[in-house]
N, C-alpha and C positions, 0 to 999 in steps of 0.2 A: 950846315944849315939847320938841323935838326936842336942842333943846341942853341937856339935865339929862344927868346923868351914868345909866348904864345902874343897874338894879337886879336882884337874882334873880329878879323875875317876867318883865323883859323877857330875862333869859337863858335861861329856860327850858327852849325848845327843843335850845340846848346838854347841860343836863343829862340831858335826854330820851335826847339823843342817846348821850351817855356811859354812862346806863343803861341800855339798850339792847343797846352793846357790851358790856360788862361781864359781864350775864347771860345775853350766846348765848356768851360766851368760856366764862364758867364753867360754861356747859349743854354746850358739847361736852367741857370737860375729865371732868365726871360720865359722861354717856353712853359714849362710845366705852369705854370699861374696860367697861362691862358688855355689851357685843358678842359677836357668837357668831358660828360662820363659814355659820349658815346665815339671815346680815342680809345679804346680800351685795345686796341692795335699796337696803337703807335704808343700808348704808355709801355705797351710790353718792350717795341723795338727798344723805346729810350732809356729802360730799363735794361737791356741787355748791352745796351752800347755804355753805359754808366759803368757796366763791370768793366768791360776792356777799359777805361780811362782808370778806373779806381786800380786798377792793374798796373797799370802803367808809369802812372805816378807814385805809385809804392816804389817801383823798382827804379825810377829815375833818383830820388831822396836816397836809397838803397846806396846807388852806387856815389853820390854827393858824402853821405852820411862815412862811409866805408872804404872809400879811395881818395876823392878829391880833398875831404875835408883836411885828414890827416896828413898828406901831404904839406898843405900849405902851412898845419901851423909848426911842421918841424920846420919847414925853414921860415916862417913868418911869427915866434913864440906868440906875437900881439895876435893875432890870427884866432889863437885859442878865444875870446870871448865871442868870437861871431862864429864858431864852429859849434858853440854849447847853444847859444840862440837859434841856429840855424836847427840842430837836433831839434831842439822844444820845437818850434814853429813843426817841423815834419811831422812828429809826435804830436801836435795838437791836428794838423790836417788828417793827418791817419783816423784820430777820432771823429772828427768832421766829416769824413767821407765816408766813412761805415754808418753813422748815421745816417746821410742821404742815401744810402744803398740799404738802409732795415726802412726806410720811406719810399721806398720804391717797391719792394716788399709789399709793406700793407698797402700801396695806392693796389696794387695788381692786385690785391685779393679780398681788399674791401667791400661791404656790401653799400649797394644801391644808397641805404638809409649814412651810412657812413663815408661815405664816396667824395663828397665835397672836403670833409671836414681832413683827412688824410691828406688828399692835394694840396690843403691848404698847409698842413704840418708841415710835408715835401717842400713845398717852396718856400717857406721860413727858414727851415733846413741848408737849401743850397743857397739860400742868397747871403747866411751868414758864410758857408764855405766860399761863397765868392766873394764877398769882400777880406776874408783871410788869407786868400788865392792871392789874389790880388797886393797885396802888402808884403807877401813875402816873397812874392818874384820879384818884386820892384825892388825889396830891401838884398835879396840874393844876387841881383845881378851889381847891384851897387860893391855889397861887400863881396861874395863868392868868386866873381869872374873879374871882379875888379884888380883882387889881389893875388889873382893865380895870374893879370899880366904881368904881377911885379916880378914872381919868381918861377913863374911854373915853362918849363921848356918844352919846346915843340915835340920831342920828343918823348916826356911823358905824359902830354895830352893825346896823342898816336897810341901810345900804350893803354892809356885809361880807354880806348875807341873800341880797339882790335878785342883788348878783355872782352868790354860788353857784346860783341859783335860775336864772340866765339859761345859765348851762353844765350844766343837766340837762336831759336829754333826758326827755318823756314816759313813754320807755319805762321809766327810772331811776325816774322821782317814782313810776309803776305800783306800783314794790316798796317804795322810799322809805318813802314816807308811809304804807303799813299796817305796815310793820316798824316806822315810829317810833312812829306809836299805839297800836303793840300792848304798850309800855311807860309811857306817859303814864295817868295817872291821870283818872278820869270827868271832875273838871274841865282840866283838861290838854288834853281829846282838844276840849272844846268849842270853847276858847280858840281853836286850831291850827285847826279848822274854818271858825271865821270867817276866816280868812285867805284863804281858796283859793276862784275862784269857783266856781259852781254845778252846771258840768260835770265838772270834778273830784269833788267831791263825792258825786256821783252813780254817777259811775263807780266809787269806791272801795266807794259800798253796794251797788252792783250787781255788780260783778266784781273789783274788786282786793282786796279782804278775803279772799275767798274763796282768788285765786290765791296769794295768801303764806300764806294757813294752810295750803293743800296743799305748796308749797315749803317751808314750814319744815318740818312736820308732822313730819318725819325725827328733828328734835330734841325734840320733846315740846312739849307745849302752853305757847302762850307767850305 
């Protein structure tokens, strides 16, 4: 069984994942333009919740750029030109994102006299990274997961899981996993559930749901 080729239900989680990013990219390009300089709170939370995404999204690209890409295009040779684009686009969001993280930066330490004018930079800032966000998951999920159903088997999508599952640290899956299910759909969130033993599980209904709605909260209900 493990040797069939992947499908979009065993990809799931990916898309999860992709959805996720997407719409906390496009929740701060909305938000921060409607900022006032007496949020100086909640610019800080959604400055701090900005790192965990800019985190995050580093090391999802990480392991696309470093395991999945290579894969497909040994066995897909044509593969190769949408693996070098794919690189570039990561490499251009990397810089897109550090810039809206050095504008989050000066909004938080901005003076009074300077305060508008910073916000204003920040949301120019994200809203080009959300329309680059945006094109290149729609372009990734087209060519990346399109062509790992043609050749990629169930069993080295499990492989590529268990790797990244084995370099996350508890403290990491803590935020992880409510950030991700706070995007997955009722049946989605069941699926993902079964996966994870007992004490995780527990933990997320007893206190990690809880800790990510307050850390996001910054951004609005999500």
């Amino acid at each position: 069984m493990n040797d069939r080729l992947v499908t979009d239900d065993d990809m799931d989680m990916l898309y999860v994942i992709h959805r996720a990013i997407g719409r906390d990219v496009e929740a701060f390009a909305q938000v921060v333009p409607t900022l006032t300089q007496g949020d100086s709170e909640r610019v800080t939370g959604l400055r701090d919740w900005y790192h965990f995404l800019e985190r995050t999204v580093d090391l999802h690209h990480r392991g696309e750029d470093d395991e999945i890409c290579p894969i497909l295009t040994a066995k897909v040779p044509e593969f190769e030109v949408h693996q070098a684009r794919i690189k570039d686009e990561h490499a251009n969001l990397l810089v897109l994102m550090a810039q809206a993280k050095d504008g989050f930066e000066a909004l938080t330490l901005a003076s009074t006299d300077h305060w508008i004018a910073s916000r204003d930079e920040l949301s120019v800032a994200l809203a080009t990274l959300d329309e680059a966000m945006k094109s290149h998951l729609s372009g990734e999920e087209n060519d990346l997961l399109g062509c790992m159903k043609t050749c990629m088997s169930l069993r080295e999508l499990k492989d590529f899981e268990k790797a990244g599952a084995k370099k996350t640290s508890m403290s990491d899956i803590s935020v992880l996993l409510p950030w991700v299910l706070s995007a997955a759909t009722e049946e989605e969130k069941e699926k993902f559930m079964e996966i994870f033993p007992w004490f995780v599980k527990l933990l997320y209904r007893l206190w990690w749901k809880r800790k990510f709605e307050r850390m996001a909260s910054p951004l609005g209900a999500l």
